[in-house]
N, C-alpha and C positions, 0 to 999 in steps of 0.2 A: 557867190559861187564863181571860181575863176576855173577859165579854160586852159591849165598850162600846157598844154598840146599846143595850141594854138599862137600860144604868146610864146613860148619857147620853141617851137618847130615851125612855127613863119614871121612870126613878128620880128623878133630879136635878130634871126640869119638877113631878113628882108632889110633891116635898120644897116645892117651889117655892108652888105653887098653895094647898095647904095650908096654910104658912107664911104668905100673904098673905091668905087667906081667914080666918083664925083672931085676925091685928094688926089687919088696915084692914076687913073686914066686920063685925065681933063689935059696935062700938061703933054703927056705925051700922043696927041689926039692932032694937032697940028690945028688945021682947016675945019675940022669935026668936033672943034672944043666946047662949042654952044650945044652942041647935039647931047654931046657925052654928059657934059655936065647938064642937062636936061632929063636924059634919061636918068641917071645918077639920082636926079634928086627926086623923080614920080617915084622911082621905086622907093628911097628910103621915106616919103612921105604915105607910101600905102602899108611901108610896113607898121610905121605909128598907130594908121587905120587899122591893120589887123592886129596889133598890140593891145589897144584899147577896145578893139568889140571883143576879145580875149579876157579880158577884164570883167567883160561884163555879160557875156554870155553862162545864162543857164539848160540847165534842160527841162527842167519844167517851169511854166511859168508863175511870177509870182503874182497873183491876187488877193489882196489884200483891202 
């Protein structure tokens, strides 16, 4: 059972944000390019994390 809320309403924007903050902010960052590209990349790594617990979150659990 897939969460697409979750992988489509934080995952996928978080990959996103990340990914765009890390190409087009880094360079024009000066002195703060290690920061940028830092932050840049935690987010688009949590967004992975909310990607795949999207993936694989249910609601009820399975026992089996």
């Amino acid at each position: 059972m897939v969460s697409k809320s979750i992988i489509v309403g934080v995952g996928i924007p978080m990959i996103i944000v990340g990914a765009l903050m890390t190409w087009l902010m880094s360079p024009m960052g000066g002195e703060l390019q290690s920061q940028v590209e830092l932050i840049g990349s935690t987010i688009g790594i949590l967004g992975v994390v909310f990607f795949i617990s999207g993936l694989f979150y249910t609601k009820e659990p399975n026992m089996q």
